[in-house]
N, C-alpha and C positions, 0 to 999 in steps of 0.2 A: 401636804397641806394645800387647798384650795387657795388659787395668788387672788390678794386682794391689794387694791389701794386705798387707803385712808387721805381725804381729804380734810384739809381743817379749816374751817375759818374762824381765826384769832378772834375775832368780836364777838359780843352774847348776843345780836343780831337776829332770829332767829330767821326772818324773813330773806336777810341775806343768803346763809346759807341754802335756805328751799330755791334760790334765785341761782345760784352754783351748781343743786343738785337738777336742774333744769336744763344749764349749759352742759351738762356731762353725759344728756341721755344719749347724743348722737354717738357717744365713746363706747356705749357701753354693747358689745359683741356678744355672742352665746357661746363662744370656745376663749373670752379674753377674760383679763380680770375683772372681777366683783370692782364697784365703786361704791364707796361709803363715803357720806358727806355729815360731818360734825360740826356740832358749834363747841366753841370754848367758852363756858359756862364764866369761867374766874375772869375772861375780857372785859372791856367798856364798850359800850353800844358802836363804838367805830375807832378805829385807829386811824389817829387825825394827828394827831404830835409825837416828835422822838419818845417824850416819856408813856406815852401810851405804848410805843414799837417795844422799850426796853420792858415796860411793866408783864409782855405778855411772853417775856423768854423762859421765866420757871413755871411755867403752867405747862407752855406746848413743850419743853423736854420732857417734864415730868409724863406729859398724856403719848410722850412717841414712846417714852421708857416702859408703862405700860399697855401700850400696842404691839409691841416690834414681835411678840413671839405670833402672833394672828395677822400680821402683815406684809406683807413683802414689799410695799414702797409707801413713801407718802409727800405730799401736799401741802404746801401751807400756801393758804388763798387770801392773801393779804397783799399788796401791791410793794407793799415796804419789806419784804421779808424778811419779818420779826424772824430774828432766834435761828437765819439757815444754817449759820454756821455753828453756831454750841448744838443745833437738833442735829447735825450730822455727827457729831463728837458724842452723842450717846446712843448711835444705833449704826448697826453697819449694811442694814439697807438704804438703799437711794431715797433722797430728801430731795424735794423740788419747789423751788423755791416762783412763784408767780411771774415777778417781776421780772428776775433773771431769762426766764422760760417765753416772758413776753418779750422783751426784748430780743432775742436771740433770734426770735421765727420772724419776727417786724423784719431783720438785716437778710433774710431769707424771699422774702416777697416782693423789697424795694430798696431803694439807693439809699432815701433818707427818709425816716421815722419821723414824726408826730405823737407827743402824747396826751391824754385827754386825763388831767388831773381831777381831785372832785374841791380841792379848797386851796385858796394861793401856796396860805403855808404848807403845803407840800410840796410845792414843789421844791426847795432847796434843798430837801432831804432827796428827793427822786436825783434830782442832780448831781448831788456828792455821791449816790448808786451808781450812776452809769458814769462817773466819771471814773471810778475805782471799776469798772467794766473794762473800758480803757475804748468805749465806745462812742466819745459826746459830741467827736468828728460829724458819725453818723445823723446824730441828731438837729431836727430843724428848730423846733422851739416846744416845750411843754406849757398848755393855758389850763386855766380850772374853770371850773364849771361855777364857783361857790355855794355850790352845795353839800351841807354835811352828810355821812354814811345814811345817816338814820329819813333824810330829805329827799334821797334815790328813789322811795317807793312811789313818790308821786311822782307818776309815771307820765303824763300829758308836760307836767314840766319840764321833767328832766330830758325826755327825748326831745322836746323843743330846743333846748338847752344843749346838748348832746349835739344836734346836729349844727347848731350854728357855732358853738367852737370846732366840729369836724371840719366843717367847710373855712374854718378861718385858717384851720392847720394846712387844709388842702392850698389855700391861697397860699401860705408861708414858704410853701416848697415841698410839703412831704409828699410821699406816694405809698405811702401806708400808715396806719392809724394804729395804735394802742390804746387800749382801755384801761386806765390807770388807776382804776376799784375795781374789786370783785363784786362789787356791789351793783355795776355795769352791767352782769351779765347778761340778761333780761332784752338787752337792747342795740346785740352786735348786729345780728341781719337788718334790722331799720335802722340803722345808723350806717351800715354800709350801702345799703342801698342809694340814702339821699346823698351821700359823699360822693359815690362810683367809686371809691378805692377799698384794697383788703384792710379791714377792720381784723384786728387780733386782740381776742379774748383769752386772757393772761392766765385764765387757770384752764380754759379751755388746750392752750398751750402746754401747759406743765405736766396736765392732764395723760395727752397724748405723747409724750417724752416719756414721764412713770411708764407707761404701757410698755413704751419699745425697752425700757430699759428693763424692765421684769422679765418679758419672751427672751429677749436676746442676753440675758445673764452680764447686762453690764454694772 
C-alpha cells in the first residue's frame, strides 16, 4: 500500500486547512509519503475553548477509525491536541499530535521557547499542556495575538500583529518562536524573518516526525 499521511484540521475552516496544505508543500518528496490535508466538517469555525477541544474528540476518532486501513500516519493540526490520546487508542499507526510536535523541535533549535497564542484564553489551557510535558522550565512566556481562528486570514493585520508579539517574546528571553494555531501557517518565513529567530510551524513539525516515523517503521 502506497504510505500516506492524513493530516486533519479539527475546525470546518476550510481556508485553514488550504493554509496547512501550503505549509506541507516543502514536505512533500517524489519517493516519500503522499500528504493529504482535511477539514473536519462536524468542527466549529476554530477551536478557541476546552469545550470546543473536547467537542471535537468523536468526530476525529471516528474519521482516523475510518482512515487507518488507507493510511499509515496521521496529524491532527490543532494547537490544543484535541482527542491525541483516545485517537491513538483507536489506530495502531503513529498519531501526531501539533503542539506536542511543536514544542519538542522549539527545545531542539533553542534554550528557551516563546509562544505566539491566537486569543488570551488560551492560553491557560496551552499551559496546563506543557506543564503535563513536564517542559514549562523551558518556557519563557506565551502572549496572544487576540485574534479569533476565523480573524487570521486578514493577512496585513495579523502579520502586523504576529510580528509585534514575536519581537515582545524575543524581548522576554526566548530564542525560538512557536506558532501556536495552525491557522499561522501562512506566515512562518515573514514572521521569522522580522524576529531573526527560528520560528516553528507546529504542524509543519509534526508533519516532518509522521515522515520519519513511516520510513523508519517507528
Amino acid at each position: 500500500m502506497p504510505q500516506r499521511i492524513l493530516v486533519i484540521n479539527p475546525n470546518s475552516t476550510v481556508a485553514v486547512t488550504q493554509g496547512i496544505d501550503r505549509a506541507c508543500e516543502p514536505l512533500r518528496l517524489a519517493d516519500g509519503p503522499a500528504i493529504e490535508c482535511v477539514t473536519l466538517a462536524e468542527g466549529p469555525p476554530g477551536i478557541e475553548t476546552q469545550r470546543h477541544v473536547d467537542g471535537v474528540i468523536g468526530p476525529l476518532t471516528r474519521l482516523i477509525e475510518q482512515r487507518e486501513a488507507d493510511c499509515s500516519a496521521f496529524v491532527i493540526a490543532c494547537y490544543s491536541d484535541p482527542g491525541l490520546h483516545a485517537c491513538r487508542e483507536v489506530t495502531s499507526k503513529p498519531v501526531l499530535g501539533i503542539s506536542e510536535a511543536g514544542v519538542l523541535t522549539a527545545l531542539t533549535l533553542g534554550q528557551r521557547f516563546g509562544v505566539i497564542a491566537i486569543l488570551p484564553g488560551s492560553i491557560p489551557r496551552h499551559l496546563r499542556y506543557i506543564g503535563a510535558m513536564g517542559v514549562s522550565q523551558r518556557l519563557v512566556r506565551e502572549r496572544a495575538l487576540g485574534l479569533k481562528v476565523v480573524e487570521l486570514a486578514d493577512e496585513s493585520r495579523t502579520l502586523a500583529r504576529m510580528i509585534e508579539v514575536g519581537k515582545a517574546l524575543r524581548d522576554d528571553g526566548a530564542d525560538v518562536l512557536v506558532m501556536g494555531c495552525a491557522g499561522m501557517a501562512a506566515y512562518r518565513d515573514r514572521l521569522q524573518e522580522a524576529c531573526g529567530l527560528p520560528v516553528v510551524e507546529p504542524t509543519q513539525a509534526a508533519v516532518g516526525m509522521a515522515i520519519a516515523r513511516v520510513r523508519l517503521g517507528w
